[in-house]
C-alpha positions as CSV (number, residue, x, y, z in Angstrom):
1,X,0.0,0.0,0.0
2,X,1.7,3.4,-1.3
3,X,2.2,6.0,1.4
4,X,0.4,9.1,1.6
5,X,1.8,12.5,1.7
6,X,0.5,15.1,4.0
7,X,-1.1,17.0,1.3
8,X,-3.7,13.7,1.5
9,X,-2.2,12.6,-1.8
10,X,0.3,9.3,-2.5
11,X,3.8,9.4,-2.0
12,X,5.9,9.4,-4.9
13,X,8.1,6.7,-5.5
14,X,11.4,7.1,-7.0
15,X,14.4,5.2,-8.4
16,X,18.1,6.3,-7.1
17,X,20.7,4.8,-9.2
18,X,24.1,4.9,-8.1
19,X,26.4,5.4,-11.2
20,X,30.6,5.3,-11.4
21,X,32.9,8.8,-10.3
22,X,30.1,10.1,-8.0
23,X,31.2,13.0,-6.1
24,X,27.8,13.2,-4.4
25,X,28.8,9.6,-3.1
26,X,31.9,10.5,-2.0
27,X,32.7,11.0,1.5
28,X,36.4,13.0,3.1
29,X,38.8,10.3,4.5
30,X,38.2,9.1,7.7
31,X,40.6,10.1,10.1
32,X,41.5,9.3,14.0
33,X,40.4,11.8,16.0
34,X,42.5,13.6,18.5
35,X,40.0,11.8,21.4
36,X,41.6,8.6,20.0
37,X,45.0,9.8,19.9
38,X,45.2,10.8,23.5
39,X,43.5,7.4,24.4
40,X,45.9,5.5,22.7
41,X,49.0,7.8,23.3
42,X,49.4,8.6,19.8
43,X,50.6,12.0,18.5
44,X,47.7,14.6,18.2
45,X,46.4,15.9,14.2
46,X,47.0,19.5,13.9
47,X,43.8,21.8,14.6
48,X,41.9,22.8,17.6
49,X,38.8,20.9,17.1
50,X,38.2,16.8,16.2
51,X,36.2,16.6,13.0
52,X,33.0,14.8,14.0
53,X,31.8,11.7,11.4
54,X,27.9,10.2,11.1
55,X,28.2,7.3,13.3
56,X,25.7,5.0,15.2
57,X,25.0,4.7,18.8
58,X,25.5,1.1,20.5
59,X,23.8,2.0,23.5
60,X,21.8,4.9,25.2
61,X,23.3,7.4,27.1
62,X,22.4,10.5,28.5
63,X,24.1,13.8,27.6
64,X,23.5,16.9,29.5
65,X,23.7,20.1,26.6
66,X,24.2,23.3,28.2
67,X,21.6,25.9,27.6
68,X,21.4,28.7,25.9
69,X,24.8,27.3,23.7
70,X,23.2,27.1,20.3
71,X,23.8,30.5,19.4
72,X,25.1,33.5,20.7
73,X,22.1,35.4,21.5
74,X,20.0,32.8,22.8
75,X,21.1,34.2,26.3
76,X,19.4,37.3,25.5
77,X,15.9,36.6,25.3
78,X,16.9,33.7,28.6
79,X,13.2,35.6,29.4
80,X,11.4,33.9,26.8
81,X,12.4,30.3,27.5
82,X,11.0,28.1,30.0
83,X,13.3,26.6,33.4
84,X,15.9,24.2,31.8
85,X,16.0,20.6,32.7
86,X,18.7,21.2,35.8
87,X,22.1,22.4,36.8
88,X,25.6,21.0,37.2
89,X,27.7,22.1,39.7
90,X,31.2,22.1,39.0
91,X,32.2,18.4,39.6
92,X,29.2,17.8,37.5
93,X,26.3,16.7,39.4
94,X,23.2,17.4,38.4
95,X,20.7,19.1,40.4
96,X,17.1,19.7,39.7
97,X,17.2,22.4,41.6
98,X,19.7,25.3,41.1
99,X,22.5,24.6,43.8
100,X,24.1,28.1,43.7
101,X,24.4,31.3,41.0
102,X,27.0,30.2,39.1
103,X,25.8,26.4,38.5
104,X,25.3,25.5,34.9
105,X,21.8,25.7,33.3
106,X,21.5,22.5,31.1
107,X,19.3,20.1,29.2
108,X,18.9,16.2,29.8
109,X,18.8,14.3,26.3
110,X,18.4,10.9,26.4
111,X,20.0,9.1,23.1
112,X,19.3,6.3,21.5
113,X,20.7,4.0,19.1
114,X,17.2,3.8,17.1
115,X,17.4,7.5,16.5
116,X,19.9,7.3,13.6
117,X,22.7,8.7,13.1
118,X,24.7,11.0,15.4
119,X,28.1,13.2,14.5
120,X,30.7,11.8,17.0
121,X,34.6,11.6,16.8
122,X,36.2,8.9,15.0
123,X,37.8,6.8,17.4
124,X,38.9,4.0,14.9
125,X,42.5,3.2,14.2
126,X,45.0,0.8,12.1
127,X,45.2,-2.5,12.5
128,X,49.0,-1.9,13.7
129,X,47.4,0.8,16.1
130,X,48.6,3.6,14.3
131,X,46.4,6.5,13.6
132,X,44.6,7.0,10.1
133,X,45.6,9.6,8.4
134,X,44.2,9.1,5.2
135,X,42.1,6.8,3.5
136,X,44.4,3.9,2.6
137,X,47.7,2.9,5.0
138,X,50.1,4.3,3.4
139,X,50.6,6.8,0.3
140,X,49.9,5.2,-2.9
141,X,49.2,1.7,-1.3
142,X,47.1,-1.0,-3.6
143,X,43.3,-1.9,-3.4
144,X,43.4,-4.0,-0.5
145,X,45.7,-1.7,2.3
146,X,43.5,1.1,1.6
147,X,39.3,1.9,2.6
148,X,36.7,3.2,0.5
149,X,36.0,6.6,0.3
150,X,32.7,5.7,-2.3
151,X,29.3,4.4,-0.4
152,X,28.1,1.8,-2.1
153,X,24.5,3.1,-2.9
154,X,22.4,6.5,-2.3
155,X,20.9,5.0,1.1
156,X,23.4,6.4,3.4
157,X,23.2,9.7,1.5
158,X,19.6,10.0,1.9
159,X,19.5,9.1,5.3
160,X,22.7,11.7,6.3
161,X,20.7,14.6,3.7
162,X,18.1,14.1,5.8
163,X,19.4,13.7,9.7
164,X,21.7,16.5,9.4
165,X,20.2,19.0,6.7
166,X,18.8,22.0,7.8
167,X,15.9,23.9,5.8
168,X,16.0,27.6,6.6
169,X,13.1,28.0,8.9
170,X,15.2,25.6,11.2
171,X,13.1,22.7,10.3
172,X,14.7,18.8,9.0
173,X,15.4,18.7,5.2
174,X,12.4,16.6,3.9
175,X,13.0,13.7,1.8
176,X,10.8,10.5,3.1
177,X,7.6,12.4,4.0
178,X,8.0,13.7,0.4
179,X,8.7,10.3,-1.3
180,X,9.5,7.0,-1.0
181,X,13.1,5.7,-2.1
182,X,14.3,2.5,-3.8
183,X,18.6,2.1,-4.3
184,X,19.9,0.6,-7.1
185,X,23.2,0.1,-7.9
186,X,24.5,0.7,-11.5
187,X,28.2,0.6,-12.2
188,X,28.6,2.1,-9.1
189,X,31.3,4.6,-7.5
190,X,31.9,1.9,-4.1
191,X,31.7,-1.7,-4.0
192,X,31.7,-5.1,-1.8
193,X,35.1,-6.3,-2.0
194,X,34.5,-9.2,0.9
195,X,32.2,-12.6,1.2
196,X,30.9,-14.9,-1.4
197,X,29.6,-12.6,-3.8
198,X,33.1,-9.7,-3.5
199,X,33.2,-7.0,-6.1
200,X,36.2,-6.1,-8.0
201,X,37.6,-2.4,-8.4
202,X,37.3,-1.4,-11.7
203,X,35.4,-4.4,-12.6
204,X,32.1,-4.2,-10.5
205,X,32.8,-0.2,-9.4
206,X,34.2,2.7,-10.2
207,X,36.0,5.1,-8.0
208,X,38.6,8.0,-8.6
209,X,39.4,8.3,-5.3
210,X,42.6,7.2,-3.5
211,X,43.7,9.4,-7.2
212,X,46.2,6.6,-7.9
213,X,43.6,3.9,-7.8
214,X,41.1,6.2,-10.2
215,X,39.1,3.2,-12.6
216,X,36.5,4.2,-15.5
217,X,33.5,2.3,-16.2
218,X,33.5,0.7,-20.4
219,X,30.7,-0.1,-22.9
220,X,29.9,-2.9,-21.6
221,X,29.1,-1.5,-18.0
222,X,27.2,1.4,-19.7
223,X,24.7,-1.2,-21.6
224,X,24.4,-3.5,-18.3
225,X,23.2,0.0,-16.7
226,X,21.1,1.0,-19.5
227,X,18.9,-2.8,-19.4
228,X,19.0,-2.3,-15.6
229,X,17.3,1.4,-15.6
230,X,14.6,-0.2,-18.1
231,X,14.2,-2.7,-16.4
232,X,13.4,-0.6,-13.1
233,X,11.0,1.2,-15.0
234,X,9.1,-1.2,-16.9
235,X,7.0,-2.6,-13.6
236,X,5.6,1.2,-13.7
237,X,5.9,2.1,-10.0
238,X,8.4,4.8,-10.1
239,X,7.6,8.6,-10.2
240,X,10.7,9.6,-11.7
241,X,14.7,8.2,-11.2
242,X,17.6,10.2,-9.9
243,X,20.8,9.1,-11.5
244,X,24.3,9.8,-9.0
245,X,27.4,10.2,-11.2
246,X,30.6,12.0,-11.1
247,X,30.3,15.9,-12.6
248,X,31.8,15.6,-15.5
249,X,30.1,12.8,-17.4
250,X,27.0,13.2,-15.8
251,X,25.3,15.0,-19.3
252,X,26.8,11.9,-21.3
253,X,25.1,9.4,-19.1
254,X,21.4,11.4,-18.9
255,X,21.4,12.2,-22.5
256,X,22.3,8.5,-23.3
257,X,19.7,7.5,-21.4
258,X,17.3,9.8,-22.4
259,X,17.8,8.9,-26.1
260,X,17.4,4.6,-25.0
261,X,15.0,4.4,-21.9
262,X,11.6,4.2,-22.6
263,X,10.0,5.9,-20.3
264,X,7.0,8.3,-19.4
265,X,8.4,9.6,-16.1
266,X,11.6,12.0,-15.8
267,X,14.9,11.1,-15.7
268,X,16.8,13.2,-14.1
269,X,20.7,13.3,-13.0
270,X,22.8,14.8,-10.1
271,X,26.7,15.4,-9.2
272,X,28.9,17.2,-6.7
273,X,31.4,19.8,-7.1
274,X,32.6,18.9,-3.5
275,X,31.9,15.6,-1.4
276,X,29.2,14.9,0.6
277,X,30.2,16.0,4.0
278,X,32.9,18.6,3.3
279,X,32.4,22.1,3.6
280,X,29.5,23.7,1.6
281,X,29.0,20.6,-0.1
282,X,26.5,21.1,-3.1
283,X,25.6,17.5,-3.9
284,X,23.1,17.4,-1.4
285,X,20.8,20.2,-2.0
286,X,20.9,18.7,-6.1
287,X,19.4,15.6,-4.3
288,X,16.9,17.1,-2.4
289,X,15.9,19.5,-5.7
290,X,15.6,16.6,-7.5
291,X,13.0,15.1,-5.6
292,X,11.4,18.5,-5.4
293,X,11.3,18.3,-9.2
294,X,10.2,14.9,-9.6
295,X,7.0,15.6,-6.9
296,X,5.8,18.5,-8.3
297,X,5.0,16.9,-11.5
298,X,6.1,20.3,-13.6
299,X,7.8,17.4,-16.0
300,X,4.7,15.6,-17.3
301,X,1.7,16.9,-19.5
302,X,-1.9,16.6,-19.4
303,X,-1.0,12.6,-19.4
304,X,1.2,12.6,-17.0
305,X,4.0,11.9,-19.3
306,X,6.7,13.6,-19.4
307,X,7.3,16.6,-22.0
308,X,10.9,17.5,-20.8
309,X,13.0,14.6,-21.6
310,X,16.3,13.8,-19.8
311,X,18.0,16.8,-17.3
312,X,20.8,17.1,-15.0
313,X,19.6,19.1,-11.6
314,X,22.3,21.1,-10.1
315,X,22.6,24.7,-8.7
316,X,19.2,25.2,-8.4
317,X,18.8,25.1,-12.0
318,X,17.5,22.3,-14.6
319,X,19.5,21.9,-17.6
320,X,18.3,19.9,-20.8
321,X,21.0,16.8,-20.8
322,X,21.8,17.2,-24.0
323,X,22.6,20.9,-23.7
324,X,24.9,21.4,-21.1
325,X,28.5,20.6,-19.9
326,X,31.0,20.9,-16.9
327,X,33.3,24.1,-17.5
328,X,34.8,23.8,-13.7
329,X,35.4,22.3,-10.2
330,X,33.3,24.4,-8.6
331,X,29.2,24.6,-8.0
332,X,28.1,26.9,-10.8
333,X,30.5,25.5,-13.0
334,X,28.1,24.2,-15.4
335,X,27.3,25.8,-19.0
336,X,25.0,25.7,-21.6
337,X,26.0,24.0,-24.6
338,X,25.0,24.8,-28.1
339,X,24.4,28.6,-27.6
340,X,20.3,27.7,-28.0
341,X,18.2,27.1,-24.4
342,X,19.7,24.7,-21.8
343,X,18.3,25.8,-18.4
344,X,14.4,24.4,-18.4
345,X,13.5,24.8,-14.8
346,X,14.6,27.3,-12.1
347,X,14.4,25.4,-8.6
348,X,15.7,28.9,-6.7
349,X,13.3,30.2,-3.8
350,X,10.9,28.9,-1.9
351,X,8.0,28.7,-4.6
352,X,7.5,24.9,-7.2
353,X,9.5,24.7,-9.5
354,X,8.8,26.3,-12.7
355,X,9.8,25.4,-16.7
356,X,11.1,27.7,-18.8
357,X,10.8,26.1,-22.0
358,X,10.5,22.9,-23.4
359,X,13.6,21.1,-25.8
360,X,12.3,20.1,-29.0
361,X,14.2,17.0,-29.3
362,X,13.1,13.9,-29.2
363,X,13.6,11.8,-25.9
364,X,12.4,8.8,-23.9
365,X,8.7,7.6,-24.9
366,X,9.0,9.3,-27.8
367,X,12.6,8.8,-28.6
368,X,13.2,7.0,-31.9
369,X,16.0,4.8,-30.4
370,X,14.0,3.9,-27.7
371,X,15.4,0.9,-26.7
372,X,12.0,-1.1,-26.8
373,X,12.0,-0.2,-30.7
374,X,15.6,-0.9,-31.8
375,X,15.8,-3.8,-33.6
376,X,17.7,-7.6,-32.0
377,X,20.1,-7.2,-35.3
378,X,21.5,-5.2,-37.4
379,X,24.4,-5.2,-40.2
380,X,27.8,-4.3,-38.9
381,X,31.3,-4.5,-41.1
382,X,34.5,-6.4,-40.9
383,X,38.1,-7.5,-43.0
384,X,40.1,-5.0,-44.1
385,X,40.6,-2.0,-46.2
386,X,43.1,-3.6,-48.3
387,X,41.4,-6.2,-48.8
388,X,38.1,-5.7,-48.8
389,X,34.9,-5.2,-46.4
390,X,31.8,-7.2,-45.9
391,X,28.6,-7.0,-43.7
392,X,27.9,-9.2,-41.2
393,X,25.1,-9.6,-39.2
394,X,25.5,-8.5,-35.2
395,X,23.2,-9.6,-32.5
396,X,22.2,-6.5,-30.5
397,X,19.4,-6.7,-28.1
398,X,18.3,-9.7,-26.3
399,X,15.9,-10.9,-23.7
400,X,18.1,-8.8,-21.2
401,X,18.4,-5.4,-23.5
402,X,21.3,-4.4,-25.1
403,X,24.0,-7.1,-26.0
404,X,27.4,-5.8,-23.8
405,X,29.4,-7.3,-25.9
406,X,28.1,-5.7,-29.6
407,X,28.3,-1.8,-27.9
408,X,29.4,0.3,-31.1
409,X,32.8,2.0,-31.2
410,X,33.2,5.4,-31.8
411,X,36.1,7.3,-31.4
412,X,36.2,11.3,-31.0
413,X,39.3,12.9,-33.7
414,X,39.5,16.7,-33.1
415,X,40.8,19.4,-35.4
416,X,44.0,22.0,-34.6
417,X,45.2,23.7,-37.6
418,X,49.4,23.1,-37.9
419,X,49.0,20.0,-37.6
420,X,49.0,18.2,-41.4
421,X,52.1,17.8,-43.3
422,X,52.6,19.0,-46.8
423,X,54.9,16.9,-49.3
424,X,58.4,19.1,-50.2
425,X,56.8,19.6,-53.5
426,X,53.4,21.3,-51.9
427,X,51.3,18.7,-53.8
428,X,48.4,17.5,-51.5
429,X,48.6,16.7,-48.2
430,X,49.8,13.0,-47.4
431,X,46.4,10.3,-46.3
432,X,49.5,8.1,-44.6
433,X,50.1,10.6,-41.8
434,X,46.6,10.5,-40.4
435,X,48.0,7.4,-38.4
436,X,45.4,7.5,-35.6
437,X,42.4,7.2,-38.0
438,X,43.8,4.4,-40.0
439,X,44.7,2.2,-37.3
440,X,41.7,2.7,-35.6
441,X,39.6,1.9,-38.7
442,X,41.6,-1.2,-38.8
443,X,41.3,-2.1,-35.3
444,X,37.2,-1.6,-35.8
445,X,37.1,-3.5,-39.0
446,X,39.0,-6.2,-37.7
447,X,37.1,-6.0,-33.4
448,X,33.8,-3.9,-33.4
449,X,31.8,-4.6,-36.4
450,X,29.8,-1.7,-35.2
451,X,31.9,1.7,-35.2
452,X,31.9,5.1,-36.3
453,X,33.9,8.4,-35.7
454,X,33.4,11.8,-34.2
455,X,35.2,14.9,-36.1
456,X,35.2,18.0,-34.3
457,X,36.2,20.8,-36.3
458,X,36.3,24.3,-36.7
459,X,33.3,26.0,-34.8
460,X,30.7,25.8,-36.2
461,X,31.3,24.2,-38.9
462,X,32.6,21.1,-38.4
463,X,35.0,20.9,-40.8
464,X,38.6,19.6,-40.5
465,X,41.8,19.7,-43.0
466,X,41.9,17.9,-46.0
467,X,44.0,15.0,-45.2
468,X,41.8,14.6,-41.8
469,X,38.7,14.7,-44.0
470,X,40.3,12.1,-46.6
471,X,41.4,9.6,-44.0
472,X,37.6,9.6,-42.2
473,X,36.2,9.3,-45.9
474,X,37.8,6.3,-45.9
475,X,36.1,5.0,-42.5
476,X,32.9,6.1,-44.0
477,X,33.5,4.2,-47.4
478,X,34.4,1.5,-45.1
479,X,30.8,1.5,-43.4
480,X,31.2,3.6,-40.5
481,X,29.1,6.7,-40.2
482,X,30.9,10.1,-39.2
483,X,29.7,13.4,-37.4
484,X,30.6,16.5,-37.3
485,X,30.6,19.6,-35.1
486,X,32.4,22.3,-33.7
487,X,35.0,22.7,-31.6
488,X,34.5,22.2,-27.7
489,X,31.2,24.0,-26.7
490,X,29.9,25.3,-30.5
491,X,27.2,27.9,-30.2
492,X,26.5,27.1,-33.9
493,X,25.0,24.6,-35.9
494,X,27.6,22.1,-37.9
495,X,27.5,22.7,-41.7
496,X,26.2,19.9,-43.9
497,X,28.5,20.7,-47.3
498,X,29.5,16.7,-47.8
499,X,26.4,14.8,-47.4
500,X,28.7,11.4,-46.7
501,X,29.2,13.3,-43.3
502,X,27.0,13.7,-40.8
503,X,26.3,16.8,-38.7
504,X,26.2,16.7,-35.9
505,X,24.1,20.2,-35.7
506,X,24.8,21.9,-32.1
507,X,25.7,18.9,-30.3
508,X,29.1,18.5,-28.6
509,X,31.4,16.0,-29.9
510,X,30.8,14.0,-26.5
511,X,27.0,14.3,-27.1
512,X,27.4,13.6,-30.8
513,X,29.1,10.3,-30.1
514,X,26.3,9.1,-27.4
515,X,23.9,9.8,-30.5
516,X,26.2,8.2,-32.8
517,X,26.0,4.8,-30.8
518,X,22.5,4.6,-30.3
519,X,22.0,5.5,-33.9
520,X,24.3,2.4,-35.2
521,X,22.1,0.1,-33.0
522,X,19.2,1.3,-35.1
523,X,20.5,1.6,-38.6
524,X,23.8,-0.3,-38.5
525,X,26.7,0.1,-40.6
526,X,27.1,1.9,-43.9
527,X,27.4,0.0,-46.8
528,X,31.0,-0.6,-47.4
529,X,32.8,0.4,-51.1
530,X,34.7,-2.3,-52.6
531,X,37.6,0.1,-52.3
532,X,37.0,2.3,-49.5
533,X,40.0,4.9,-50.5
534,X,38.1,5.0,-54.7
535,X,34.3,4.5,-53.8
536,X,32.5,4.4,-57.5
537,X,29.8,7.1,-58.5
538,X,27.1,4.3,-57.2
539,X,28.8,3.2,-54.2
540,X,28.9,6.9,-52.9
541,X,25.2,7.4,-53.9
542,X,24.1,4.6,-51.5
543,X,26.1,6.1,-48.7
544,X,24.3,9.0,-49.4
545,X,21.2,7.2,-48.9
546,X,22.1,5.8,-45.6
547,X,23.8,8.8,-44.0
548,X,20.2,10.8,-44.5
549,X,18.6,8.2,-42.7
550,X,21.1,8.6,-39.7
551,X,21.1,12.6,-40.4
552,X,16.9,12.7,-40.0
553,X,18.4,11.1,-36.5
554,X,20.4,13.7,-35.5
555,X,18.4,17.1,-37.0
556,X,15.6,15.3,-34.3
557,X,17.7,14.3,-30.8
């Protein structure tokens, strides 16, 4: 039976996914207080107070909180407040009664360990009994001398939001009277590393953090997440899902998933600037705007579907996935990309959220690469360009979703002018020294039947030198579809003046290769010239053909 909200309606229930890099997830290093220090003999930390940690009560105990100590000026309106609970004298009895003038006004609290979570000092030390002063034993030890940094999943988050948050009316940050919270866990920033079922680092989860031990998540984890968030969704009792991931890839991720997920609810993303915990940390009021967002039902139409399509919620704002980027390490270090909208919602004040505008793209329920519409196979390429390229057929979806293993391939070149080499005679430039293209269309024609490549060029235009140009004509001769765009964040719409490319209209060149995957599962391959470096007059015409079909794709997400 749903919960109801106090408004008399039902609770919202929403998915929290826990993705790789999450800054929101991560916590500072746990270090031995000076409390444990002086119990154990142990040299003290510099600083004059003991950093307190969330921790959990084993027993009750009563703690006597002097009055009038929780601000300054409490004392001054003493006439306002009723008797406190007792006094201490100086060797710390308490009294009920005040025993003299100077005794100590205070307030019985009894604790318990059922009343969650409490900030204490961190008593713990090394198994050696040395003190902890940062998160592994030594500096740059391996995996298993040093601690996790990452939690595992978004519950301990949520539960620390809302013990220790503070709404500015002095009443508790609300997160569970407002909805109810299921925790997935989706190529996650920590992991299990002990029992049966142990986790591997960089295998099962994805940290950055000791820096040395930094993994990144692949293809394959991204379409084990993707069948997992569908999955979530398909049973139709979430509101909305809230995906946790590290700041700078978090726009990848949501636009990805706003092009694949079929969905009618929003998906929406958060990240940190600074980890949970440390001072003015900003991943937890994304959190709690993103549940704001997903109650108020601003996102969905008449329907109750929603009409906004994939977002990342940070800063009080609500930025279209596919239209905005990290600039810098700081909160309000987010950008609009593409010089055209971005912001959709403003979460600032104390009023509901309210849209802005609404993108025009396609996404979710009405994406065309919704991944309930892409087909189980399509035609991928393979051989070599020397000797010639064929189509073969490449198993894509499954029962379970997307096939890890057939993830397309597509690699990002970028443009810098200097950079080509011109024979002594001045005649044109030399294909051979575009080295990076040609062995990665070899390594793709001979390991990921499924690939394509990402150009960005001059802004806007998308265009890159000649000998750049030549060497990707040849991946696209040898079935593998190319975009363009413009350099870093473009405020202007790529050119279409070679309609063999694609362009990749205002898209970054990290947004235009999410699209560029998700439009291979769909359409496939090119069709591969006999001789990819001299495609005939025909053979170029039918790459025509199937570069509009991926272009329609592109001019619409």
């Amino acid at each position: 039976m749903r919960e109801i909200h106090s408004s008399g309606a039902p609770r919202p229930r929403i998915a929290v996914f826990a993705g790789p890099t999450a800054t929101v997830l991560n916590t500072p290093d746990l270090i031995t207080s000076n409390k444990a220090r002086e119990r154990h003999g142990l040299p003290r930390h510099p600083g004059h107070f003991d950093a307190l940690r969330p921790q959990r009560l084993a027993a009750p105990v009563t703690v006597y909180v002097e009055a009038f100590s929780a601000h300054p000026l409490e004392r001054d309106a003493a006439c306002l407040y009723a008797p406190p609970d007792g006094w201490l004298n100086k060797d710390g009895t308490f009294h009920d009664e005040q025993p003299f003038d100077d005794a100590t006004p205070v307030y019985a609290v009894e604790l318990h360990p059922e009343d969650g979570l409490y900030p204490l000092p961190y008593m713990a030390r090394q198994a050696n009994g040395a003190a902890w002063e940062e998160t592994a034993t030594a500096p740059f030890a391996p995996p298993e001398a040093a601690r996790q940094t990452f939690y595992p999943d978004a519950r301990r988050l949520y539960e620390e939001i809302e013990r220790f948050g503070l709404g500015d009316h002095g009443t508790p940050v609300e997160l569970w009277s407002v909805a109810d919270f299921d925790f997935f866990r989706a190529a996650p920033s920590g992991g299990y590393t002990q029992g049966p079922d142990s986790e591997r680092h960089g295998q099962d989860f994805f940290g950055y953090y000791p820096y040395h031990l930094q993994s990144e998540p692949g293809l394959t984890n991204l379409a084990q997440a993707t069948n997992q968030v569908q999955a979530v969704l398909a049973a139709g009792e979430y509101a909305g899902v809230q995906w946790l991931e590290g700041s700078p890839t978090v726009d990848e991720t949501l636009y990805w998933l706003g092009l694949v997920v079929d969905t009618t609810v929003p998906l929406i993303g958060h990240a940190a600037q600074r980890r949970h915990q440390s001072l003015s940390a900003d991943g937890d009021r994304n959190v709690v705007d993103g549940v704001k967002y997903i109650a108020s039902g601003v996102a969905l139409n008449e329907r109750s579907e929603d009409r906004v399509g994939a977002c990342v919620v940070v800063d009080e704002l609500v930025y279209a996935a596919r239209d905005v980027t990290k600039a810098d390490a700081r909160p309000g270090g987010y950008e609009v990309t593409g010089g055209h909208g971005g912001v959709v919602a403003d979460l600032g004040g104390y009023g509901p959220p309210q849209l802005t505008y609404l993108p025009a793209r396609r996404h979710t329920h009405c994406s065309d690469l919704r991944l309930t519409t892409l087909p189980e196979r399509v035609s991928g390429v393979a051989g070599t360009v020397d000797t010639g390229v064929s189509m073969v057929g490449v198993l894509t979806k499954d029962a379970d979703g997307l096939v890890p293993t057939a993830m397309p391939r597509v690699t990002i070149t970028k443009y810098s002018r200097y950079a080509a080499t011109c024979s002594e005679t001045g005649s044109p430039l030399i294909l051979d020294d575009e080295v990076e293209i040609l062995a990665r269309i070899k390594a793709n024609l001979a390991e990921a039947p499924l690939a394509g490549f990402v150009c960005e060029g001059m802004s806007p235009f998308g265009m890159a030198d000649p000998t750049r140009n030549a060497a990707l004509s040849v991946a696209i001769f040898a079935g593998m579809p190319v975009v363009r765009t413009g350099r870093g964040n473009t405020g202007g719409m790529a050119y279409k003046t070679d309609p063999t490319f694609i362009s990749g209209n205002n898209l970054t060149a990290t947004k235009a290769r999410m699209l560029l995957m998700a439009a291979l599962l769909k359409l496939g391959a090119l069709p591969p010239a006999a001789d990819p470096f001299n495609p005939t007059s025909d053979e170029r015409a039918a790459t025509e053909q199937a570069v509009a079909r991926y272009q329609t794709l592109f001019d619409t997400h």
